[in-house]
DOLUM-194493 format. One record per residue (C-alpha): residue in three letters; x, y, z. Coordinates in pm, whole numbers, padded with zeros to 5 digits, always signed. Example, Ala and Ser with C-alpha at 12.3 -4.5 7.8 and 13.67 -1.06 7.14 Angstrom:
ALA+01230-00450+00780/SER+01367-00106+00714/
***
This chain:
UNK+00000+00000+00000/UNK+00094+00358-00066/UNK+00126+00485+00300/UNK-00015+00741+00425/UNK-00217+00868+00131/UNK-00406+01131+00184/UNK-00591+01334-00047/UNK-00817+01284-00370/UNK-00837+00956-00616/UNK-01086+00960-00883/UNK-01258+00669-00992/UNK-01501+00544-01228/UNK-01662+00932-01155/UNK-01679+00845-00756/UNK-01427+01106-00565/UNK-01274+00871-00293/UNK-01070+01102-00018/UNK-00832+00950+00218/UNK-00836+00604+00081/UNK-00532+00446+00041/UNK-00431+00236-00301/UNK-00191+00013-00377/UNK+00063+00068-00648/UNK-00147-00145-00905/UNK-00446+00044-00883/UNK-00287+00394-00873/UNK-00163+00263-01216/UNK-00493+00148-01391/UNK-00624+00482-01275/UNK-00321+00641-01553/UNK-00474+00391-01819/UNK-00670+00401-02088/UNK-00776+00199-02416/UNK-00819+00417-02764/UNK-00938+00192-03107/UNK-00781+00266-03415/UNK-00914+00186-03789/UNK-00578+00152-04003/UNK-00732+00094-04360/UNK-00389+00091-04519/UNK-00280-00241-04372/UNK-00254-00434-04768/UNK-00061-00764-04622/UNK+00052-00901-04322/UNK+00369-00751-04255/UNK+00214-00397-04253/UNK+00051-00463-03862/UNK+00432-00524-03764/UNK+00534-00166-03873/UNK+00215-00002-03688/UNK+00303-00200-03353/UNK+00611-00060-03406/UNK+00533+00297-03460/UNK+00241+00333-03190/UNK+00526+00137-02935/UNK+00756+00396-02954/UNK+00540+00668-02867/UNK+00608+00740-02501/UNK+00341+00646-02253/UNK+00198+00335-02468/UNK+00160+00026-02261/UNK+00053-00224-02584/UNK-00053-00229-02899/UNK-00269-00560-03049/UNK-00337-00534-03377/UNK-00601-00758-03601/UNK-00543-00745-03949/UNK-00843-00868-04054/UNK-01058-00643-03939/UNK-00728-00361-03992/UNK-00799-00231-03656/UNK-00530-00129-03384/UNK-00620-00155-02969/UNK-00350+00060-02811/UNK-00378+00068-02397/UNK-00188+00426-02326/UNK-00099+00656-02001/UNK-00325+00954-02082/UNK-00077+01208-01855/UNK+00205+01098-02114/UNK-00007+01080-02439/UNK-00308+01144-02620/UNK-00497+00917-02894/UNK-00407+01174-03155/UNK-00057+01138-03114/UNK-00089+00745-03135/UNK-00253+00863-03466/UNK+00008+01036-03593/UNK+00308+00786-03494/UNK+00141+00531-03741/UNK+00052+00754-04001/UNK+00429+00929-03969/UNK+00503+00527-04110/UNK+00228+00526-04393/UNK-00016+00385-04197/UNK-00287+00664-04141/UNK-00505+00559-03855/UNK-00867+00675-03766/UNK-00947+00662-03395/UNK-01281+00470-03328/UNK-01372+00453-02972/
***
């Protein structure tokens, strides 16, 4: 546990104060999950260079990408990052991608 934490945590919309968290959950509260349609993805090595792009971009956890349905699922720190940066990483690599949720 964190000790001693005092103060405000946010969660889920419900304003918790005083509560105490361990390490894991102070983290999932820094995550968050953006969907990306990548329509340029032709064969099956193009997914490798997207995972690669949307990786290096700081504050992205992972990256799963299905080719079938040329979509990208990127889990991200939203105090480092922002969807539309994601965005541009894979589209700086020819890969323009659309986010969807």
């Amino acid at each position: 546990m964190i000790a001693g934490l005092a103060g405000l945590a946010i969660m889920g919309g419900m304003a918790l104060a005083g509560a105490q968290f361990s390490q894991t959950e102070v983290a999932e509260v820094q995550q968050a999950t953006a969907r990306f349609s990548v329509d340029n993805m032709t064969c099956a090595t193009c997914p490798i260079s997207v995972k690669k792009a949307m990786l290096r971009v700081d504050g992205v956890k992972s990256v799963e990408i299905d080719f079938g349905t040329k979509t990208a699922e990127v889990v991200y720190d939203p105090a480092i990052t922002s969807p539309e940066t994601i965005a541009a990483a894979s589209a700086g690599v020819g890969y323009p991608a659309v986010q969807t949720s």
